[in-house]
Backbone as JSON, one array per atom type, in Angstrom:
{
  "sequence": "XXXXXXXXXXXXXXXXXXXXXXXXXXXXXXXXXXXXXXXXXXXXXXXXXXXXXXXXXXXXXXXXXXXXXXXXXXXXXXXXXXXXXXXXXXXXXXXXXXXXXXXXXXXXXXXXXXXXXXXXXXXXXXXXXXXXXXXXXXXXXXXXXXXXXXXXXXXXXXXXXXXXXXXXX",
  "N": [[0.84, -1.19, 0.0], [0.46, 2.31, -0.05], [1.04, 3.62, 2.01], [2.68, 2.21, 3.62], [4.87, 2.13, 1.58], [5.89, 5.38, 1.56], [6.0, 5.08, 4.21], [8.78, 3.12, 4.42], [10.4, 4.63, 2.66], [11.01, 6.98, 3.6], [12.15, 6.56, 6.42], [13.88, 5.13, 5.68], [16.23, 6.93, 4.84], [16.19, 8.14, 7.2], [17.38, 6.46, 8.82], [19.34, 5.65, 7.51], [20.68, 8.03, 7.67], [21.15, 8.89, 10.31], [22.41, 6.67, 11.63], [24.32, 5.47, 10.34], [26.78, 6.91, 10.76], [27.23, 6.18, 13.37], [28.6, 3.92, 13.42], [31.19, 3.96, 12.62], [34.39, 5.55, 12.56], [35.1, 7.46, 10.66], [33.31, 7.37, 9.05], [31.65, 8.75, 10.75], [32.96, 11.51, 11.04], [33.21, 12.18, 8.28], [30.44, 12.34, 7.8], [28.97, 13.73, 9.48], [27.69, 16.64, 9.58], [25.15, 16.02, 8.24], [24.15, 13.85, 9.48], [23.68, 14.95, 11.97], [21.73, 17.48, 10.51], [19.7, 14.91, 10.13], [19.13, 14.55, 12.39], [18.41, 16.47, 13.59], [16.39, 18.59, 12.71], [15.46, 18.17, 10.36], [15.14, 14.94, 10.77], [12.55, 15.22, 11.79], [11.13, 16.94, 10.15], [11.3, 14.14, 7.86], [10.03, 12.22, 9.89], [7.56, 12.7, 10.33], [5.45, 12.99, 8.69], [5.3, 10.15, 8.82], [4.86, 8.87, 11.07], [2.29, 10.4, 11.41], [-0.11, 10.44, 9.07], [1.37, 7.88, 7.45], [0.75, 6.51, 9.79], [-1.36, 6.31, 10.33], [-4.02, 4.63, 10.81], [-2.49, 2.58, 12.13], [-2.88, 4.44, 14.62], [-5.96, 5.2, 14.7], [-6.98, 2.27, 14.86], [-5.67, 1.9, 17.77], [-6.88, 3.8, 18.79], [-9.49, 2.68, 19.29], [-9.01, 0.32, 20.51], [-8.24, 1.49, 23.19], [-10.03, 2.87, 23.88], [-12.3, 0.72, 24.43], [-11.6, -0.07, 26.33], [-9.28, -2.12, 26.2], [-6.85, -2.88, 25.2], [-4.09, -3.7, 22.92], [-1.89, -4.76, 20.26], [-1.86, -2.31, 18.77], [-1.93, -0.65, 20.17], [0.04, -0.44, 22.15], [2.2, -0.21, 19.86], [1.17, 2.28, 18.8], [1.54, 3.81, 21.36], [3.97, 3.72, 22.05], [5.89, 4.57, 19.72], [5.15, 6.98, 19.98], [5.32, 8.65, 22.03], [8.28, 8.41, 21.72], [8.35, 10.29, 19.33], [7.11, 12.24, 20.37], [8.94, 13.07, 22.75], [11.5, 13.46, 21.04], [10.79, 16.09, 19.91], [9.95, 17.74, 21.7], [12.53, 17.58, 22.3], [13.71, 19.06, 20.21], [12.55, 21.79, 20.04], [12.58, 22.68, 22.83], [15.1, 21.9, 23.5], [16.87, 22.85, 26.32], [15.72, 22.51, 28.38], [16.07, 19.96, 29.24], [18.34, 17.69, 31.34], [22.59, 18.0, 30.82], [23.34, 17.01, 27.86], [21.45, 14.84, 27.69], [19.54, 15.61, 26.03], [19.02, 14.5, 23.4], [17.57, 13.09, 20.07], [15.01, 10.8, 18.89], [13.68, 10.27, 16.27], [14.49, 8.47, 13.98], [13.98, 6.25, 15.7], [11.0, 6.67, 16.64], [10.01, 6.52, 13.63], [10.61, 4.45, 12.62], [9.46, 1.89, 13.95], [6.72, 2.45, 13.23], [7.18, 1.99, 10.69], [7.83, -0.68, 10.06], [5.99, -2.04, 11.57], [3.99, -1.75, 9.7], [4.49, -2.82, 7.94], [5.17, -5.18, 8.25], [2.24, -5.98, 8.69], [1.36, -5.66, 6.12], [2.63, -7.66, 4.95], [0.99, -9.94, 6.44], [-1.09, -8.9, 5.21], [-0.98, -9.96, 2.42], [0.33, -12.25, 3.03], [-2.47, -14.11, 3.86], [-3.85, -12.97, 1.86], [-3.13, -14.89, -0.16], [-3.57, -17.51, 1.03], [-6.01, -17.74, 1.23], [-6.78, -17.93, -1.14], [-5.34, -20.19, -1.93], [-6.86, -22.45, -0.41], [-9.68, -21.77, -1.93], [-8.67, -23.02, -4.79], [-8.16, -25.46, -3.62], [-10.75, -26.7, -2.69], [-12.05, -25.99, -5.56], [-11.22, -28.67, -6.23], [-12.26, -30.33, -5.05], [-14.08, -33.29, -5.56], [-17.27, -34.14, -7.58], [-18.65, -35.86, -8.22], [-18.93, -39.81, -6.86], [-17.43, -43.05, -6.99], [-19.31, -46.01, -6.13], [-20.22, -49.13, -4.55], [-23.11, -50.73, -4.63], [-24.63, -52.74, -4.2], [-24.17, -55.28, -5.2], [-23.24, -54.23, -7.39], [-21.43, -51.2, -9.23], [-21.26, -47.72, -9.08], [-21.75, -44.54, -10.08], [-22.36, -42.04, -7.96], [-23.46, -38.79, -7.11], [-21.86, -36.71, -4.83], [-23.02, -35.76, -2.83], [-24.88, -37.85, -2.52], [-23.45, -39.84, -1.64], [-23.48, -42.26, 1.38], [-24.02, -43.51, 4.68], [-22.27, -46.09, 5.01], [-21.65, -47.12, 2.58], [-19.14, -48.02, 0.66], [-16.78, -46.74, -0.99], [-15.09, -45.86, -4.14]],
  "CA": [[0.0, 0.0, 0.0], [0.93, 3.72, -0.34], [1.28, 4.45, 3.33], [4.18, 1.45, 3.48], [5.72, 2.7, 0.45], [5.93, 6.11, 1.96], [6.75, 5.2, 5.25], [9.8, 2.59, 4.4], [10.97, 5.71, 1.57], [10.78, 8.27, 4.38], [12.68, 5.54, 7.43], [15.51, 4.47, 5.14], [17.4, 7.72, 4.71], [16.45, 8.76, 8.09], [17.93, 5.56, 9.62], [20.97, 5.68, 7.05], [21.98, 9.37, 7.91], [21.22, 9.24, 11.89], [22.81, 5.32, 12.17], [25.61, 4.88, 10.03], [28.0, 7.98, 11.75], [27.56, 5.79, 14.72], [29.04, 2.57, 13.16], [32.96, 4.13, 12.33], [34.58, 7.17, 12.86], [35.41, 8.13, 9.85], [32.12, 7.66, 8.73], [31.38, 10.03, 11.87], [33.9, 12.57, 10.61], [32.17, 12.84, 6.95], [28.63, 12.46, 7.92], [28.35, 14.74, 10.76], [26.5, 17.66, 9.81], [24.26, 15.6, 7.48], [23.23, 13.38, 10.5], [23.31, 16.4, 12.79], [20.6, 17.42, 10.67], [18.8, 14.38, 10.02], [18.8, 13.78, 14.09], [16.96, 17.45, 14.42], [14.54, 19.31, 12.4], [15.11, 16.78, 8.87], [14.53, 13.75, 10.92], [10.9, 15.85, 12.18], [10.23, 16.67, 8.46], [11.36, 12.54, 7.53], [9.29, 11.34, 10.66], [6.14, 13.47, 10.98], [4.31, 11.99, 7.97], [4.99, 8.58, 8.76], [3.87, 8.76, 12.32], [0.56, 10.41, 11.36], [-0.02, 10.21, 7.68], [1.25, 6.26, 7.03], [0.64, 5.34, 11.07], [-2.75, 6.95, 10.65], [-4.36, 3.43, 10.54], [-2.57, 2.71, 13.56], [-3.81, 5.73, 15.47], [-7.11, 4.6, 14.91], [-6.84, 1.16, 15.64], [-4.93, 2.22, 19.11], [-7.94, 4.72, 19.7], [-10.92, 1.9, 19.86], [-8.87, -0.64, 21.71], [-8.12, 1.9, 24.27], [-11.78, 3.2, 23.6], [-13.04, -0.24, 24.79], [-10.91, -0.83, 27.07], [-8.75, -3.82, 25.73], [-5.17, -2.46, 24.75], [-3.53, -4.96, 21.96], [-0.63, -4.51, 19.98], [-1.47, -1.14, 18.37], [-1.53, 0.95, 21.39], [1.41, -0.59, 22.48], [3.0, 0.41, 19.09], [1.34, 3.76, 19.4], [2.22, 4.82, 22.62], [5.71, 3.86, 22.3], [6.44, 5.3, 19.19], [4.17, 8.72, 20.16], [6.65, 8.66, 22.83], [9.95, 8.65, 20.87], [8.1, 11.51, 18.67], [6.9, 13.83, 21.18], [10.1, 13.53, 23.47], [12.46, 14.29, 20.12], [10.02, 17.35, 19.13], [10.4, 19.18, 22.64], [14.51, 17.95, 22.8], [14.12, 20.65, 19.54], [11.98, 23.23, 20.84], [13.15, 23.1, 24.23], [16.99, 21.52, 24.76], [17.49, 23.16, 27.56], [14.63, 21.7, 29.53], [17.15, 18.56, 29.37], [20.17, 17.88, 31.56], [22.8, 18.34, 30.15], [24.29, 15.87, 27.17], [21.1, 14.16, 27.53], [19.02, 15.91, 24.81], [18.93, 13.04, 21.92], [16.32, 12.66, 19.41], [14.4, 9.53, 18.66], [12.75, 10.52, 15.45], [14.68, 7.18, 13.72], [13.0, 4.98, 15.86], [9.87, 6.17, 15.87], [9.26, 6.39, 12.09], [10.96, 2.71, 12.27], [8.51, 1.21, 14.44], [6.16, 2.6, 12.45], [7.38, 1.52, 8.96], [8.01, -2.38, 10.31], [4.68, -2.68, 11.84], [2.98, -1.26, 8.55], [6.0, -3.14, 6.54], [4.39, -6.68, 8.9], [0.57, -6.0, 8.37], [1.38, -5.6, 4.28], [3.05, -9.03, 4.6], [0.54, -10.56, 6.81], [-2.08, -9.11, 4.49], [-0.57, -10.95, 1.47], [0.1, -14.1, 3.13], [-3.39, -14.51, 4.23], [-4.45, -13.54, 0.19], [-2.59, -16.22, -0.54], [-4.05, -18.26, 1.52], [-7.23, -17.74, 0.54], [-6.6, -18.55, -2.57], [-5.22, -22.11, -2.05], [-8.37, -22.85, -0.15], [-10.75, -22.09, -2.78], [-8.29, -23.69, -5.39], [-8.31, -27.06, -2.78], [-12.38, -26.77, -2.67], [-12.22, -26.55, -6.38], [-10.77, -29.8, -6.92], [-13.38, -31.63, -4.53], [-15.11, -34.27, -6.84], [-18.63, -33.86, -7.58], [-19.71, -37.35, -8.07], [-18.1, -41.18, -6.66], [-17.94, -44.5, -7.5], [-19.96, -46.7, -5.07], [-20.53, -50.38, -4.05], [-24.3, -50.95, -4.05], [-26.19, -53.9, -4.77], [-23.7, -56.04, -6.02], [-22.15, -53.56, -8.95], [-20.58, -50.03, -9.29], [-21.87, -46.86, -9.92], [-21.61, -43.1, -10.28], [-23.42, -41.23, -7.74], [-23.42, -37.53, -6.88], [-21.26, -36.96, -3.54], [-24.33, -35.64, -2.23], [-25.37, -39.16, -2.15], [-23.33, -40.92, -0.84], [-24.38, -42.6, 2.81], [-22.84, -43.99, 5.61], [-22.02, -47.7, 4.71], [-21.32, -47.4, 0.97], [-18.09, -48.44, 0.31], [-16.08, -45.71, -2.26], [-13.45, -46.34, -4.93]],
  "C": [[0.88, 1.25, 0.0], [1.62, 3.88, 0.88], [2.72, 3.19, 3.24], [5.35, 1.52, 2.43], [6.55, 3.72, 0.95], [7.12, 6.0, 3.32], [8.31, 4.49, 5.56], [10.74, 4.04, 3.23], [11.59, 7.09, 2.6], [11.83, 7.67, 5.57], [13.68, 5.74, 6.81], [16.44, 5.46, 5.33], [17.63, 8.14, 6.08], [17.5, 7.96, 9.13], [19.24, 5.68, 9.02], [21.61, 6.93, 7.54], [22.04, 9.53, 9.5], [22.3, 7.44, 12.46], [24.04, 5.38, 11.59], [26.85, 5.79, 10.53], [28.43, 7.25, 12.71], [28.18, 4.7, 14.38], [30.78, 2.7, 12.74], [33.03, 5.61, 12.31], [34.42, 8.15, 11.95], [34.17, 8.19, 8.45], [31.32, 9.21, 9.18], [31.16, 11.38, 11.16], [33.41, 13.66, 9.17], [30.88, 12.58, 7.01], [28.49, 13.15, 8.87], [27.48, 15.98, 10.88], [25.68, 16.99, 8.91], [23.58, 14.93, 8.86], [22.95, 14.46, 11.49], [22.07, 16.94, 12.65], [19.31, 16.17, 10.54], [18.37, 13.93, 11.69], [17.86, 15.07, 14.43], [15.88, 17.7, 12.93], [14.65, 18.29, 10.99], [14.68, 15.77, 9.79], [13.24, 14.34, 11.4], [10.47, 15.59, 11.18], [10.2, 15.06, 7.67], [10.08, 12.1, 8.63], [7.67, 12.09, 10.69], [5.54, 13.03, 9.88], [4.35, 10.27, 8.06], [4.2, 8.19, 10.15], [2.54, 9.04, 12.18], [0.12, 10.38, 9.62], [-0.23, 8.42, 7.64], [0.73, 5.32, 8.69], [-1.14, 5.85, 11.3], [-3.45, 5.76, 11.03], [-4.38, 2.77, 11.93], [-3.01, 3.34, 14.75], [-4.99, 5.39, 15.63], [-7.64, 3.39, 15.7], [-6.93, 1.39, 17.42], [-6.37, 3.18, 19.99], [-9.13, 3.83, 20.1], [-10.46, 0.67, 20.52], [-8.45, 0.22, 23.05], [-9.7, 2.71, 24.47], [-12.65, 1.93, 24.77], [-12.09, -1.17, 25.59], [-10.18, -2.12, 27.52], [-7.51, -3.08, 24.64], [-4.74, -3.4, 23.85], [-2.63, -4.12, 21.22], [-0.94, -2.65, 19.03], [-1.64, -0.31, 19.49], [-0.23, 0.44, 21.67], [2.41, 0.25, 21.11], [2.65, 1.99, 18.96], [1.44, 5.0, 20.25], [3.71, 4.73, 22.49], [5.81, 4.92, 20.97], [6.0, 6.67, 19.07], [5.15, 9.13, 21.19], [8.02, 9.28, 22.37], [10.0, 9.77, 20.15], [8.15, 13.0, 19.53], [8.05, 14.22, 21.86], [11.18, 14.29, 21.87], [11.87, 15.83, 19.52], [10.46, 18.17, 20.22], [11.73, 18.7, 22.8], [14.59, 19.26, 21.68], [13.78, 21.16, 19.36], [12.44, 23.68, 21.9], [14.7, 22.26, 24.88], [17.24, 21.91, 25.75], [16.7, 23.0, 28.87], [15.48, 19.93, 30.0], [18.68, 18.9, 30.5], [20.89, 18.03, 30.39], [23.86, 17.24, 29.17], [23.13, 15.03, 27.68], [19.9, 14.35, 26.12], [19.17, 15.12, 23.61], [17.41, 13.25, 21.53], [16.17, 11.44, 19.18], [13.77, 9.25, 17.1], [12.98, 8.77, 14.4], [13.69, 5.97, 13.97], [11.52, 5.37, 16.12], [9.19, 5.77, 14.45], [9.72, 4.99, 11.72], [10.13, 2.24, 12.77], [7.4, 1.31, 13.57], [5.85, 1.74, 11.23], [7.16, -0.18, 9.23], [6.81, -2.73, 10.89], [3.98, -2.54, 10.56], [3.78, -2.03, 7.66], [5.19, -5.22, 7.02], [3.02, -7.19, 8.77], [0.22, -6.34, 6.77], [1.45, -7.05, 4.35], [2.07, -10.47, 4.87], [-0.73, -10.65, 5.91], [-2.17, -9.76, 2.86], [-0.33, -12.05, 1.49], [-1.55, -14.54, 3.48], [-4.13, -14.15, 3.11], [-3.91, -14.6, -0.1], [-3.0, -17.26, 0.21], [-5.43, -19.07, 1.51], [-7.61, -18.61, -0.74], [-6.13, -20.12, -2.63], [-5.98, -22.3, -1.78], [-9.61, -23.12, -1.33], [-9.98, -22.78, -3.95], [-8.51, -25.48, -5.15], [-9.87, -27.4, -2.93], [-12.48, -26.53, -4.15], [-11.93, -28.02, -6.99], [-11.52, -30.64, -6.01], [-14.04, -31.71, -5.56], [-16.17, -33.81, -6.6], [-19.37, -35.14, -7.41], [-18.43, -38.62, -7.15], [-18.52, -41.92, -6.67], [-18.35, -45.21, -5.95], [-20.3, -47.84, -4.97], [-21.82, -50.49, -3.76], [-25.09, -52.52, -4.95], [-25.26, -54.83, -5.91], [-22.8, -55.29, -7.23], [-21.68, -51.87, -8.16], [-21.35, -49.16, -10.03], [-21.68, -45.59, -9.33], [-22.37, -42.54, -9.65], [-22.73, -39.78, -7.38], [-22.86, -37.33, -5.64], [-21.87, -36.46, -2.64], [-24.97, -36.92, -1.75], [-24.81, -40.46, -1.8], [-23.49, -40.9, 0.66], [-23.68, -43.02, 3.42], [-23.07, -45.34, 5.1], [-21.4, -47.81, 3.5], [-19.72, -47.31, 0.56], [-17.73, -47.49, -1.36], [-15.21, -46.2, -2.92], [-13.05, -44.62, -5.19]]
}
């Protein structure tokens, strides 16, 4: 779907320019003001349509199991990652409401949680077309008629009719 399109298109760069600095130095060294900004206000503009935009779905979800008082896996995924959003939005409005050197954004992982639950639902909703589909393929190939043992000979009835006792070929 669109919104998993979106939201893995929108994740990838944010995860490549805020993650890979942290994996070698000299990665560090030449990615540093690119992740710099993708950790503040680019990773906002990367994460803020995938959280509400492609997690819209989720949002909903999350609102009528906490509606009806029965929590299940989308509130869990949208409190946490509403979490990871809202704290990285006021670390860059308000840094200095933070000790100090603890100010970090999150925006990465929420728009990842995001993308991999909506990236898991796609998959689940394609294995279970497919599933479908063998079924009624399997229920096409039930016979219509079978051969039957009655009365001394063999004969063709409708599988509607056959009975308990009657011996099948």
């Amino acid at each position: 779907s669109a919104e998993v399109v979106v939201a893995i298109a929108l994740t990838a760069p944010l995860l490549l320019f805020t993650m890979m600095p942290m994996m070698a130095p000299a990665i560090h060294r030449a990615m540093g003001p690119v992740a710099h900004f993708f950790m503040g206000w680019g990773g906002l503009l990367l994460a803020a349509p995938v959280q509400f935009w492609a997690g819209r779905r989720l949002y909903r979800a999350a609102y009528a199991e906490l509606r009806h008082a029965s929590p299940g896996m989308s509130s869990l995924v949208m409190i946490g990652s509403s979490a990871a959003f809202f704290y990285s939005l006021l670390v860059l409005v308000a840094p200095s409401a933070f000790p100090a050197n603890t100010a970090h954004t999150y925006f990465e992982a929420s728009a990842s949680v995001v993308a991999l639950v909506l990236l898991g639902k796609h998959f689940e909703a394609v294995a279970r077309g497919r599933s479908s589909s063998a079924i009624r393929s399997l229920v096409a190939l039930q016979p219509r008629t079978a051969r039957v043992h009655r009365g001394g000979g063999q004969r063709e009835v409708p599988v509607e009719g056959v009975l308990v006792g009657d011996v099948v070929d």
